[in-house]
C-alpha positions in Angstrom: 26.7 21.4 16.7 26.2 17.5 17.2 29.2 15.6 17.0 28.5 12.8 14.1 28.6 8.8 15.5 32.2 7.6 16.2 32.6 5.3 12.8 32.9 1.8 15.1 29.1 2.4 15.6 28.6 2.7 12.4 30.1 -0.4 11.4 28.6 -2.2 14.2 24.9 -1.3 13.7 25.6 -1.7 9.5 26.4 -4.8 10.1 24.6 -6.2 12.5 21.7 -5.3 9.9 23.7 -7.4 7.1 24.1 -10.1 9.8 19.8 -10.0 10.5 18.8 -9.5 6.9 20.6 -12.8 6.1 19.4 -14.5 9.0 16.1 -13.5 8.1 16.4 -14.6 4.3 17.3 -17.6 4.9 15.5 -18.7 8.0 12.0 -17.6 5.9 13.3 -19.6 2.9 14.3 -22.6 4.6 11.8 -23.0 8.1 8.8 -21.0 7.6 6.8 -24.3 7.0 8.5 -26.4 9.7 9.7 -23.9 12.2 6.9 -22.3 14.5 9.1 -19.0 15.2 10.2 -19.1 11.3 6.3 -18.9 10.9 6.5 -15.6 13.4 8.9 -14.1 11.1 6.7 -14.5 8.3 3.6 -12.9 9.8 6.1 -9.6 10.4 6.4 -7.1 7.6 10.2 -7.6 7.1 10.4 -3.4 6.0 10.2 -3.3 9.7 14.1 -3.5 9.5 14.4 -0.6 6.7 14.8 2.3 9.1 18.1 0.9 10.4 20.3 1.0 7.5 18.8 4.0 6.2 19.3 5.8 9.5 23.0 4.1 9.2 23.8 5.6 5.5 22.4 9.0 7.2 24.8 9.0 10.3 27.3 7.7 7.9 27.1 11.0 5.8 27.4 13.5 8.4 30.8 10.7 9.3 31.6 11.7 5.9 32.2 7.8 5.2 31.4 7.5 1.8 31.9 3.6 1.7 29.8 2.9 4.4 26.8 5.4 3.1 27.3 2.7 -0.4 26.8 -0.1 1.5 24.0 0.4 4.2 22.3 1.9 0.8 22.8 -1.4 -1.6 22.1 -3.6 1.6 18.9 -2.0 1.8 18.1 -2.4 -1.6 19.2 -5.7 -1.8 17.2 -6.9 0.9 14.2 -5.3 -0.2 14.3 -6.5 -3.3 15.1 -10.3 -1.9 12.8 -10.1 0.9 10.0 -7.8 0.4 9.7 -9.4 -3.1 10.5 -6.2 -5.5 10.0 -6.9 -9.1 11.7 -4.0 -11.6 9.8 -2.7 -14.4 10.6 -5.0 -17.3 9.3 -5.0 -21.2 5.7 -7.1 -21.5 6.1 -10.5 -22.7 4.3 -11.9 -25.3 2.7 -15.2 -24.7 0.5 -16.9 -27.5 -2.6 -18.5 -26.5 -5.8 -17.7 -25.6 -6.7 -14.9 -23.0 -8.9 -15.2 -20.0 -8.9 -12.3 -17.7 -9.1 -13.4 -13.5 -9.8 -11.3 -10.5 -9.5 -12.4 -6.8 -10.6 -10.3 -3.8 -11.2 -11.3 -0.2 -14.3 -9.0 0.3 -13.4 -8.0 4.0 -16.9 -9.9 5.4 -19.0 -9.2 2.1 -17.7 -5.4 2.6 -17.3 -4.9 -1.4 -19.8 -3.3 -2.8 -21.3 -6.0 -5.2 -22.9 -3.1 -8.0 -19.2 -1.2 -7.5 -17.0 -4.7 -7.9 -19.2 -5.4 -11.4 -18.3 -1.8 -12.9 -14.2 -2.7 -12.2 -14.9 -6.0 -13.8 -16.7 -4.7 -16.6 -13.5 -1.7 -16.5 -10.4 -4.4 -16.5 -12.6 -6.8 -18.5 -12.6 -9.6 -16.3 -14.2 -13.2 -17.0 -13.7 -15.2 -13.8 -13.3 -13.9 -10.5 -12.6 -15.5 -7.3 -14.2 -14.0 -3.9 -13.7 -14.4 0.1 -14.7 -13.4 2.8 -18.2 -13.4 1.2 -20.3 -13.5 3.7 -21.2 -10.8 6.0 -20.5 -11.3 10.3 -23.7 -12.4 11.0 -22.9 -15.5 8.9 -25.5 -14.8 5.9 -23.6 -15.8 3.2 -27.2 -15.9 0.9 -28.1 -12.4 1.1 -24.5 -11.6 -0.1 -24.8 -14.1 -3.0 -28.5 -12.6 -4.3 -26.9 -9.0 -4.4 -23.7 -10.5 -6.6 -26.0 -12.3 -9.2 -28.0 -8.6 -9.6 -24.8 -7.1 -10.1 -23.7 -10.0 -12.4 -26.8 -10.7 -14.6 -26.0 -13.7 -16.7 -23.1 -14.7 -14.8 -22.6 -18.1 -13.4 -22.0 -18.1 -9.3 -20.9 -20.8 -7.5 -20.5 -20.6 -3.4 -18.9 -22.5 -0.8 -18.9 -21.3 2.9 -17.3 -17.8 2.4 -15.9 -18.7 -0.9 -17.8 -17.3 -4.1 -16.6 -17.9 -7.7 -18.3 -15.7 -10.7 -17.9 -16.7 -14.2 -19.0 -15.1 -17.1 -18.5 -18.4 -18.8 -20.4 -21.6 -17.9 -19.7 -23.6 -14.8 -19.8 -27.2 -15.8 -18.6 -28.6 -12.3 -18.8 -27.6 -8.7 -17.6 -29.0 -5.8 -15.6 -28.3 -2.3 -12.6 -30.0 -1.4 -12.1 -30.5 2.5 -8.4 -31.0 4.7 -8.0 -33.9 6.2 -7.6 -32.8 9.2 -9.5 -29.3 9.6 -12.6 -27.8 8.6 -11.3 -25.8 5.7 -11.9 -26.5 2.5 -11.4 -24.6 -1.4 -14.2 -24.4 -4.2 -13.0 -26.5 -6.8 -15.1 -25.3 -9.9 -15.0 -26.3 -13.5 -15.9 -23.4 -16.7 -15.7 -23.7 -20.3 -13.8 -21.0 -21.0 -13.1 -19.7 -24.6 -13.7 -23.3 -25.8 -11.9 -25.4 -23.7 -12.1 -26.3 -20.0 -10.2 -24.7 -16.9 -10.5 -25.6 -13.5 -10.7 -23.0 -10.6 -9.5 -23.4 -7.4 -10.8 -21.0 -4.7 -9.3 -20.5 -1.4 -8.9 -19.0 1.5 -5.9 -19.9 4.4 -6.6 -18.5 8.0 -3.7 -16.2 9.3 -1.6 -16.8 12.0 -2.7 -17.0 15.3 -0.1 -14.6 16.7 -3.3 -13.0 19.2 -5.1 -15.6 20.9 -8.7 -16.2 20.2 -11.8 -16.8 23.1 -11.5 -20.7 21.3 -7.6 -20.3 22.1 -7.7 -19.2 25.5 -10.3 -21.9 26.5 -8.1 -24.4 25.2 -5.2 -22.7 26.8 -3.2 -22.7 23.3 0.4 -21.1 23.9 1.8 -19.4 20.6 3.7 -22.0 19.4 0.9 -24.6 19.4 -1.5 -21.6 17.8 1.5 -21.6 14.9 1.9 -25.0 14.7 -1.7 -25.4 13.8 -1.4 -22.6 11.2 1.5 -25.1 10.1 -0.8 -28.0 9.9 -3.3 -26.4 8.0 -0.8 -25.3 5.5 0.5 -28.5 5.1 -2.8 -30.2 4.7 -3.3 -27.2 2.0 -0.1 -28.6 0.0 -1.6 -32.3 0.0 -5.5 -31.1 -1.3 -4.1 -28.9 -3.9 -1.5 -31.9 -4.8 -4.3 -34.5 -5.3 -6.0 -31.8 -7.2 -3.3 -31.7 -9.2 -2.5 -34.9 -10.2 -6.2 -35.7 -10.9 -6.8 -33.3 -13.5 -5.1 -31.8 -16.2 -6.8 -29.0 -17.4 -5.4 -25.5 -17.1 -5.4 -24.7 -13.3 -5.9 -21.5 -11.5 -5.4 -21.5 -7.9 -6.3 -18.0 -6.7 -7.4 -16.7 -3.3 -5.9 -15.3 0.3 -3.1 -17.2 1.7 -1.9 -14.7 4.3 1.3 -15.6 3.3 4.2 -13.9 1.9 6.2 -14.1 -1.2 8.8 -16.6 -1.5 7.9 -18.1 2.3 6.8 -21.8 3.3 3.5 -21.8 1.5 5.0 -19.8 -1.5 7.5 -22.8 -1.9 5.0 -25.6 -0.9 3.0 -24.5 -4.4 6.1 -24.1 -6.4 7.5 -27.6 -5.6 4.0 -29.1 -6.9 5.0 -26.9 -10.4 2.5 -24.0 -10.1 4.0 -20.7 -11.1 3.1 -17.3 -9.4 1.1 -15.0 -11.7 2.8 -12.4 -10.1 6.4 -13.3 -10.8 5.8 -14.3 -14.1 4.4 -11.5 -15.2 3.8 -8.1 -12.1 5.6 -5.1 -11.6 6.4 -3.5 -8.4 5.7 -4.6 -4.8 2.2 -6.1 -5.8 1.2 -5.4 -2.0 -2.1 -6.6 -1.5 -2.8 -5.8 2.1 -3.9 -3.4 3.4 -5.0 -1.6 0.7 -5.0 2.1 1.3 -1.3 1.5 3.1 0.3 -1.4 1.2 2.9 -3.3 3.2 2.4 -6.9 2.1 1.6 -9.0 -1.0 -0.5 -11.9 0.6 -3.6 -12.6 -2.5 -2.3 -14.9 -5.3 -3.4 -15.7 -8.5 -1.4 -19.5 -9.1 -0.7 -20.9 -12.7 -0.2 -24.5 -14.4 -1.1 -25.3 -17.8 -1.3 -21.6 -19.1 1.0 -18.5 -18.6 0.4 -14.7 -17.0 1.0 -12.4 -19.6 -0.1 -9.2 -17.1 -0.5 -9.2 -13.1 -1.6 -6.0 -11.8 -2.8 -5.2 -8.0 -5.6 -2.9 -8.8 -6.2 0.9 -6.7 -9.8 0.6 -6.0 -10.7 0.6 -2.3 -13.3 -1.9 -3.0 -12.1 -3.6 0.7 -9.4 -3.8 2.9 -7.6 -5.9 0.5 -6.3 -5.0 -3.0 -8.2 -7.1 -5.9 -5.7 -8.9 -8.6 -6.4 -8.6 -12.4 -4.6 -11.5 -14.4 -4.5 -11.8 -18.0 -3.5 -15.5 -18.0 -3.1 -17.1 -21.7 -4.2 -20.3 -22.0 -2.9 -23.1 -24.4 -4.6 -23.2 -27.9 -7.1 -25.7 -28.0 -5.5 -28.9 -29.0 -1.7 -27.7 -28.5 -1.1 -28.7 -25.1 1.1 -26.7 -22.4 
């Protein structure tokens, strides 16, 4: 029979994991918007790292060390639930207001089936959704658009690029925001919903360039300028939905891709301008959005401010590579304020 580990390897490899974890915690806290290699980090899955200590508390077992099976076991936990963004199962709060129901998908290049997205909406009851990716490869985002108003009859549609909104309630206002300093942009739309006005932001942030592209390798880009133009898109993000912000104060929903992770640098940029994650407030679970027949990352977002999430749920249809997000936000009463 196989003679267990000697217990100084155990100790050394739980905690050298302890060590990393914490490293890894902090640096994607703290740098992930500044630090090009932080960025890196945030691109990997961090349950990458899970196999160690498990494989740890395992060997540790057969040791018969008890204390050191405990503590690769809670330091697995822990980071999981700190880093992979783990929310327990807790009692459903009861927020007053009025309900509007919000979806957002990123359609996988117009891959959702428009007739097969209406009957989940018409399913989950869902007023507003945001779309992207809604165009198809050849760049055709109209023939997309004519098969989402069949599936939609009556609906309001509003389209930017690859960005669609769909609204069962009126759009009073459309229009795109650009960056300063790139040629991405969000659809900025206005609806009266139940009564009162809410204003939509759609979006879409590119992921990070950790494989060169032909436009790359032309203009030799190493991987540390290709993140720190991720970087500067993200931070040019922060400043258009900040000006967005501060011009209007209507209820606000930011919703859309941001191929980034929970509580990383664009998770904090939008919670030091005071929007609250949908998902935090009010999910369960994981909430992995991507990919969606083998979750391993929550990157689709449904942002808050003005109203509250009184239900977040990552849906199981396979409608694309993504998982869609249902919302049930509560808005203020009409005439009550936030």
């Amino acid at each position: 029979m196989k003679r267990p580990p000697h217990p100084s390897t155990i100790r050394f490899w739980s905690l050298l994991f302890i060590l990393i974890a914490c490293g890894w915690w902090w640096v994607t806290r703290t740098h992930a918007g500044s630090w090009w290699w932080a960025a890196v980090l945030n691109v990997v899955p961090p349950q990458v790292l899970l196999p160690l200590p498990l494989l740890m508390a395992w060997l540790a077992w057969r040791a018969r060390k008890r204390g050191w099976v405990l503590l690769n076991l809670v330091s697995a936990a822990v980071f999981t639930v700190s880093v992979v963004g783990l929310l327990l199962p807790r009692a459903e709060q009861q927020v007053s207001g009025t309900p509007l129901t919000f979806m957002t998908l990123n359609t996988n290049f117009a891959g959702t089936d428009p007739a097969g997205l209406a009957q989940v909406a018409l399913r989950e009851g869902v007023q507003v959704i945001a779309l992207q990716e809604a165009l198809n490869r050849q760049f055709n985002p109209g023939e997309y658009e004519r098969h989402l108003r069949a599936a939609f009859p009556g609906w309001s549609v509003a389209r930017y690029d690859e960005l669609v909104t769909i609204s069962k309630f009126p759009i009073l206002n459309v229009r795109s925001v650009k960056f300063p300093n790139s040629a991405h942009a969000v659809l900025v739309t206005q609806v009266r919903a139940q009564g009162q006005l809410v204003t939509v932001v759609n979006t879409h942030l590119p992921a990070p360039k950790l494989k060169a592209s032909a436009s790359d390798v032309s203009r030799k880009r190493n991987l540390p300028e290709r993140m720190n133009v991720t970087l500067d898109i993200r931070r040019d993000f922060q400043k258009v939905i900040g000006g967005l912000i501060r011009a209007d104060s209507t209820p606000l929903v930011i919703a859309g891709d941001l191929n980034a992770p929970p509580r990383g640098g664009v998770w904090y940029q939008l919670r030091s301008l005071g929007l609250r994650d949908a998902f935090m407030q009010a999910g369960r679970g994981f909430g992995f959005t991507h990919h969606a027949l083998f979750g391993h990352s929550r990157i689709d977002y449904v942002w808050l401010r003005g109203a509250r999430a009184q239900q977040t749920r990552t849906l199981r249809d396979l409608l694309s590579d993504h998982r869609a997000v249902v919302v049930k936000v509560m808005l203020p009463e009409t005439g009550s304020g936030q």
